[in-house]
C-alpha positions as CSV (number, residue, x, y, z in Angstrom):
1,X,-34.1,3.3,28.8
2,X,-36.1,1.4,26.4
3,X,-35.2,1.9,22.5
4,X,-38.2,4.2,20.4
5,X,-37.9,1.7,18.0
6,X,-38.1,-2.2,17.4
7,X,-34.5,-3.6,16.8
8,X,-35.5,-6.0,14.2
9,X,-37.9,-4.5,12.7
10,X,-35.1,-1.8,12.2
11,X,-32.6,-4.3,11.0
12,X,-34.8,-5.6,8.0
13,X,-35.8,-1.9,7.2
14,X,-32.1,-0.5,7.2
15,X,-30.1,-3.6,7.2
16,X,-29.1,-3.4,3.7
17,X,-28.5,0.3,3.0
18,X,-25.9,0.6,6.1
19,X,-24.3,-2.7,5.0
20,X,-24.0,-0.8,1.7
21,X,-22.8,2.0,3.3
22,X,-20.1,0.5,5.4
23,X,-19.0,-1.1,2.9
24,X,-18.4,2.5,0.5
25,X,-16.8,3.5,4.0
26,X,-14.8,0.2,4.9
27,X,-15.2,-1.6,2.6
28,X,-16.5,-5.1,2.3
29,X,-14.4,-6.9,4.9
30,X,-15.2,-4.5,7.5
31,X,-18.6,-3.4,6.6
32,X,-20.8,-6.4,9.1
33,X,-18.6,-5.6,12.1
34,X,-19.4,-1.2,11.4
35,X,-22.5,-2.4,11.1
36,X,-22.8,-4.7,14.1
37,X,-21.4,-1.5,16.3
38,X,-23.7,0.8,14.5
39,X,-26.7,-1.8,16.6
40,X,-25.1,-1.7,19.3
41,X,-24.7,1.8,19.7
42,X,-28.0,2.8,18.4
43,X,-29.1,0.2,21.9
44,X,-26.8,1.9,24.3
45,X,-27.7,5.3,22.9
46,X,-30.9,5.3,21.6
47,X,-32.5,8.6,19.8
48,X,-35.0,10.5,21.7
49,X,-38.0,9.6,19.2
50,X,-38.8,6.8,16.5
51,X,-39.0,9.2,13.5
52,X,-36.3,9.4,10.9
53,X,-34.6,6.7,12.1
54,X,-32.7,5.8,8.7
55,X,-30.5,9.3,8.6
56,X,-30.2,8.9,12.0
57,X,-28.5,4.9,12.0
58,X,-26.3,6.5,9.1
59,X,-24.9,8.9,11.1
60,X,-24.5,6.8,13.8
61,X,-22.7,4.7,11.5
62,X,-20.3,7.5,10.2
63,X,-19.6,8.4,13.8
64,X,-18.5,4.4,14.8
65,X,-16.4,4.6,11.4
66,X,-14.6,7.8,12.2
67,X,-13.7,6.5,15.6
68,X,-12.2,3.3,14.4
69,X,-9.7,6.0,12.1
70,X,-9.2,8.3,15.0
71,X,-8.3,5.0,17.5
72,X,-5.7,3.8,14.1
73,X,-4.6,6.9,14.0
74,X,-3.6,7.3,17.4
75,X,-1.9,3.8,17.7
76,X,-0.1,4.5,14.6
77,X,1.0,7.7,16.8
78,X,1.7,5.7,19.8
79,X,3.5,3.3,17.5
80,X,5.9,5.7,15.5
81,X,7.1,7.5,18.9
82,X,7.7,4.0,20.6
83,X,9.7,3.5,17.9
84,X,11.7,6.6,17.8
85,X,11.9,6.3,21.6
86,X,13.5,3.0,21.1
87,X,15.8,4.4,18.5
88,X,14.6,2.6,15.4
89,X,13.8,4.0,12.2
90,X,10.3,4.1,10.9
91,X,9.6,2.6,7.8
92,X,7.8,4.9,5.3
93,X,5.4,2.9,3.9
94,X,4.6,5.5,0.8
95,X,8.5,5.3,0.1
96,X,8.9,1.1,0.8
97,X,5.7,0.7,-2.0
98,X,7.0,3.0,-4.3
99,X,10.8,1.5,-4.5
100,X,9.3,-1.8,-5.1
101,X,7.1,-0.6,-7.8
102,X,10.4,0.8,-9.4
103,X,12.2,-2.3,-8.9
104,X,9.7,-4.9,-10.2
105,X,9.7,-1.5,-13.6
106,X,13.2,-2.4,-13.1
107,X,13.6,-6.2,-13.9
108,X,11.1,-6.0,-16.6
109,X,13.3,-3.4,-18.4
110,X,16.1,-5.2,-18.0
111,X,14.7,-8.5,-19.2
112,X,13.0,-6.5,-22.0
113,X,17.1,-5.7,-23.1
114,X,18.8,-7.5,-25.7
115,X,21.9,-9.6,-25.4
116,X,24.5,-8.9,-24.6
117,X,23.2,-5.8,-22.7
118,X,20.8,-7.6,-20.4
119,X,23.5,-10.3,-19.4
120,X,26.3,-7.7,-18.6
121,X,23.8,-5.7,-16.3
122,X,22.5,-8.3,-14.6
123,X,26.1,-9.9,-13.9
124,X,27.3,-6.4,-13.1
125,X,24.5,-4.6,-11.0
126,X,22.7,-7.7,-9.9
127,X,25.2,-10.5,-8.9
128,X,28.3,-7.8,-8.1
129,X,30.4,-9.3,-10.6
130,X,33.4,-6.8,-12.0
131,X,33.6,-6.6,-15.3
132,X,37.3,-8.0,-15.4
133,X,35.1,-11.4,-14.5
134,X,32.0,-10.9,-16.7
135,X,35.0,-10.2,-19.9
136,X,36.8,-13.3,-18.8
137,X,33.6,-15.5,-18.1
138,X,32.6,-14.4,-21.9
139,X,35.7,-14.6,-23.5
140,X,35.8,-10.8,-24.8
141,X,38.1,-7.7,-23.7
142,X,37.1,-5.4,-21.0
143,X,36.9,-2.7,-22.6
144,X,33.4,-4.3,-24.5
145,X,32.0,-5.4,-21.1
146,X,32.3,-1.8,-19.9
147,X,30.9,-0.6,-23.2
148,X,28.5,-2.8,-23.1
149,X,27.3,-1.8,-19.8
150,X,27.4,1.9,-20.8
151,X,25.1,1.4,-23.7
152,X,22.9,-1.0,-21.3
153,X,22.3,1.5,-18.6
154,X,22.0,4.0,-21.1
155,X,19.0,1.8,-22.5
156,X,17.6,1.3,-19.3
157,X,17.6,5.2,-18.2
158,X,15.5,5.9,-21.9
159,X,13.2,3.2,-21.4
160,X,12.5,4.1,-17.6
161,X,12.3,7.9,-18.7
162,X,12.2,10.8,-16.1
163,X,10.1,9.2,-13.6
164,X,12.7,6.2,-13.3
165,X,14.5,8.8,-11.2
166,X,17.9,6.5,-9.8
167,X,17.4,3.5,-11.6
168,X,19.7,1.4,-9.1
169,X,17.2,2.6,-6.0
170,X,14.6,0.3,-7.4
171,X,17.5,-2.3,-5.9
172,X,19.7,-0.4,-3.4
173,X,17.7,0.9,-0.3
């Protein structure tokens, strides 16, 4: 079947408002290959007349972008129950972004600390030390390292607030 319509004199006419479109859709990176498929598709398929052809490459477009989510969808699908098959767990991509967000909130705050607070935390929480070694390594009784550390967390759990929730989860998975 022979297209109603002249390819390229379609491209220059619509070229730019579905590359606009894709990319609103896509966005930029993807936008020339939606774009590319929307051609194609509008050869394999063409529509039964020449009239109206903008509204009609636009939807042709939508339909080629909603069958690339469907396809990631479905090999996301295939992916997670592979991997459940296979007995592994499935990282949670919402949760892994999230805990890194709170743990980059995390070593700001505790830079942001003063002395001694933001040495005996990091010593403590961040290279394990006890604080029977931070006292001795400082020279002070440890019964200040441990208040020390009190007052510290306390510090951090103000300055993190209520949506800090667990402070040492931005660290501990």
């Amino acid at each position: 079947m022979v297209p109603p319509f002249e390819l390229t004199e379609q491209i220059q006419r619509h070229g730019a408002a579905l590359r606009r479109l894709a990319a609103d859709l896509v966005g930029s990176s993807l936008a020339d290959d939606a774009v590319q498929q929307t051609w194609l598709g509008a050869l394999r398929r063409p529509p039964r007349d020449g009239d109206g052809l903008g509204p009609w490459f636009a939807t042709v477009l939508r339909s080629v972008v909603a069958g690339w989510r469907r396809g990631d969808r479905r090999r996301r699908a295939r992916e997670h129950a592979a991997a459940l098959a296979r007995g592994l767990e499935v990282p949670d991509h919402g949760a892994t972004t999230a805990r890194h967000e709170l743990a980059q909130r995390l070593l700001a705050e505790v830079e942001a600390l003063a002395e001694p607070y933001r040495t005996v935390i990091w010593q403590r929480f961040f290279v394990g030390l006890p604080p029977r070694e931070i006292a001795r390594a400082h020279g002070v009784p440890v019964e200040t390292v441990k208040s020390q550390q009190k007052r510290g967390l306390a510090m951090l759990r103000l300055r993190l607030g209520d949506g800090g929730g667990d402070w040492r989860a931005g660290v501990v998975g």
